[in-house]
PLY file of the C-alpha trace (Angstrom):
ply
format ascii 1.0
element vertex 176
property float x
property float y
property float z
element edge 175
property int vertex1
property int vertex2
end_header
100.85 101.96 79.43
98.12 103.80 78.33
95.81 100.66 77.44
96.69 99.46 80.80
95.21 102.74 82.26
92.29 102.88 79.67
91.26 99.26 81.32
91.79 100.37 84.57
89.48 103.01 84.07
87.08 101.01 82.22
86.71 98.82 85.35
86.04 101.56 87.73
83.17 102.94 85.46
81.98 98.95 84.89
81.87 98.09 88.13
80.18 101.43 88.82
77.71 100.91 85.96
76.75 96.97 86.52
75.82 97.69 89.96
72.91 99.93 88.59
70.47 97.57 86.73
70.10 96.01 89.83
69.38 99.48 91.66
66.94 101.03 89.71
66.60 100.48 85.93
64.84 102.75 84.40
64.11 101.34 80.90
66.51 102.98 77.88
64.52 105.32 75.78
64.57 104.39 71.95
67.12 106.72 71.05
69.32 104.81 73.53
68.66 101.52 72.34
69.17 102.70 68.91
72.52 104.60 69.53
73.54 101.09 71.47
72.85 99.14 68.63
74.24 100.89 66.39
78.01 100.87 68.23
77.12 97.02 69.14
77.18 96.63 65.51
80.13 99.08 64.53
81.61 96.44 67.66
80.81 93.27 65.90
82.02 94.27 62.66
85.71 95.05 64.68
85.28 91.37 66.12
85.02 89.75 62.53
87.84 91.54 61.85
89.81 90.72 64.94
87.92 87.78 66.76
90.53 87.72 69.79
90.05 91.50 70.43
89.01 91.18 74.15
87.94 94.97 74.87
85.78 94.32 72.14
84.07 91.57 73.36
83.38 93.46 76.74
82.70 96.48 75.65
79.93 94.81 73.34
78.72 93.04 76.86
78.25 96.39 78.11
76.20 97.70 75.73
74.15 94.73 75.36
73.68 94.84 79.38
72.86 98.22 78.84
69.85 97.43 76.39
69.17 94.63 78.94
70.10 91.81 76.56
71.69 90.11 79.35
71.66 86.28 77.63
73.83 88.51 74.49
75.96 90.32 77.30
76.47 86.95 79.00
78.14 85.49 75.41
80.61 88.58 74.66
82.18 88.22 78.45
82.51 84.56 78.20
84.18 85.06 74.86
86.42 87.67 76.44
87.04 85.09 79.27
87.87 82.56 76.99
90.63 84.54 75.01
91.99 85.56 78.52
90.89 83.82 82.08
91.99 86.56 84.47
89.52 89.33 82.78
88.55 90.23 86.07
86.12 93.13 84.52
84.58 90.21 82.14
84.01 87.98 85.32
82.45 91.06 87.00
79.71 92.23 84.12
78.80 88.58 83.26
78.10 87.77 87.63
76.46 91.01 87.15
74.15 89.86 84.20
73.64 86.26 85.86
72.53 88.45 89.05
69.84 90.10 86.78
68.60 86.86 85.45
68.46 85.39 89.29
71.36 82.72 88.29
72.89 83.10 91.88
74.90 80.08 91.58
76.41 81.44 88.30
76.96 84.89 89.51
78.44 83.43 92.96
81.10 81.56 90.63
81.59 84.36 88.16
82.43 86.90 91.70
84.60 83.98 93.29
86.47 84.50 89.59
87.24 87.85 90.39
88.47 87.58 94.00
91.00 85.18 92.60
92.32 87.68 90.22
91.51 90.74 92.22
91.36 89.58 96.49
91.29 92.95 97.60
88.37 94.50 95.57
85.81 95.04 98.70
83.13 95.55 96.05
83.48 92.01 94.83
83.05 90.59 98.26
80.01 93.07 98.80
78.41 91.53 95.40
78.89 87.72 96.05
76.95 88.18 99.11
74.37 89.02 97.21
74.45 85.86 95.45
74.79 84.00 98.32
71.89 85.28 100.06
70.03 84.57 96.59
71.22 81.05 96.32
70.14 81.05 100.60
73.75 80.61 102.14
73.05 83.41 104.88
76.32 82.32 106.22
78.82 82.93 103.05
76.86 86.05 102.78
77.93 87.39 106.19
81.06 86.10 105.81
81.82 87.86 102.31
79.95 91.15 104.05
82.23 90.89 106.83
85.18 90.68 104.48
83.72 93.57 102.49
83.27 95.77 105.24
87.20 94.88 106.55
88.65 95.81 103.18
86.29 98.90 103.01
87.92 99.83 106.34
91.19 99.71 105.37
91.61 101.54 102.37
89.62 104.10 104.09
86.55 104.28 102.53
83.57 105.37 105.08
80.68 105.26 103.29
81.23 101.91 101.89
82.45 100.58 104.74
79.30 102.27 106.95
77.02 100.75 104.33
78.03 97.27 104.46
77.76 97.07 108.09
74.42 97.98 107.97
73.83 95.17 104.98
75.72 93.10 107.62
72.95 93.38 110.20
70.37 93.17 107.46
71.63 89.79 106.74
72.61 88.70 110.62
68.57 89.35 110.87
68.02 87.06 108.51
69.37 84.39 109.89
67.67 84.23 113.15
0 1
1 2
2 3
3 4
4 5
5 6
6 7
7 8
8 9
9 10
10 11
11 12
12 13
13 14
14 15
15 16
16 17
17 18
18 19
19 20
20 21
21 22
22 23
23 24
24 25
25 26
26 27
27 28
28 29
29 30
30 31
31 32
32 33
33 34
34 35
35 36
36 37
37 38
38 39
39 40
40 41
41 42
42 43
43 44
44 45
45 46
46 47
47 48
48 49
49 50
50 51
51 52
52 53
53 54
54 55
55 56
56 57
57 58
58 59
59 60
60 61
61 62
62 63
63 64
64 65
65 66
66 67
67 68
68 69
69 70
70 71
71 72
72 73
73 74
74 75
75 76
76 77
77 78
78 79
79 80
80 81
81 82
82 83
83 84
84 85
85 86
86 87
87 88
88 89
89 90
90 91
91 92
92 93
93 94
94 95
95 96
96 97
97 98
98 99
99 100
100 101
101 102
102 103
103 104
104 105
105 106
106 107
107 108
108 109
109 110
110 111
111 112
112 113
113 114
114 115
115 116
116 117
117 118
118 119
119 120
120 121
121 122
122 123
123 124
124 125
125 126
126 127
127 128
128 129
129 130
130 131
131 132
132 133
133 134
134 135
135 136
136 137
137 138
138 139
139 140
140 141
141 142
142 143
143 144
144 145
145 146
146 147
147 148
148 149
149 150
150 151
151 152
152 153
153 154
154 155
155 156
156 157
157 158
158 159
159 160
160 161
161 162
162 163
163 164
164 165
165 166
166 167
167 168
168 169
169 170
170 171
171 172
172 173
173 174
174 175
């Protein structure tokens, strides 16, 4: 029970952190980068002990996202996907990384992933239009925004859902 909570609250703070780099980065200072690597390695030397530990693997993705090694984050969450297909949080973080290195396509499968495990996270919806408006299908992208802004609606979340319909007529501009 407790592991299952621990991952639920890892994917709240994920999918609150991924969403960042492609805010506003501001580049890690070296202390950072050092204090990262040094946990990525204190993670990779769990891994060779226990290659099929799965937290592992995407907690390592994290921290190399974090460093912006997004090619290294990209390996540890396809690992983790590998050991287990319905790591919706892996799916997540690697779209996320394929978002940062403008592979729309990639990042549009990788978030079409995660509404298969997960069809009622409005975020998800909200982040493959992105990638479909990257990989130009202004029409999936409205579609997934108009989703979004549905599921925002309904489990009563205002700002989100306020926010999306003004991405919505972002996009409907776009079109025209």
């Amino acid at each position: 029970m407790i592991k299952y909570l621990l991952s639920q609250l890892s994917i709240l703070t994920t999918v609150a952190f991924v969403s960042m780099p492609l805010i506003s980065a501001a580049a890690p200072n070296s202390n950072q980068i050092e204090s990262e690597r040094q946990t990525i390695s204190s993670l990779t030397t769990t891994l060779q002990q226990n290659p099929q530990d799965v937290d592992a693997y995407i907690q390592r993705g994290i921290l190399h996202a974090r460093i912006e090694q997004h090619l290294s984050a990209i390996a540890d969450y396809t690992e983790a996907i590998r050991i287990d297909a319905n790591q919706a949080l892996a799916y997540n973080n690697r779209a996320v990384a394929k978002l940062n290195l403008k592979d729309y396509r990639g990042a549009y499968e990788d978030y079409t992933q995660v509404v298969r495990i997960r069809p009622n996270q409005a975020i998800t919806y909200n982040n493959r239009a992105t990638a479909r408006q990257g990989m130009g299908d202004c029409k999936g992208a409205i579609a997934d925004l108009r989703i979004a802004a549905e599921l925002f609606r309904l489990q009563g979340d205002s700002f989100n859902y306020q926010r999306t319909l003004a991405n919505l007529k972002v996009f409907q501009k776009r079109k025209r």
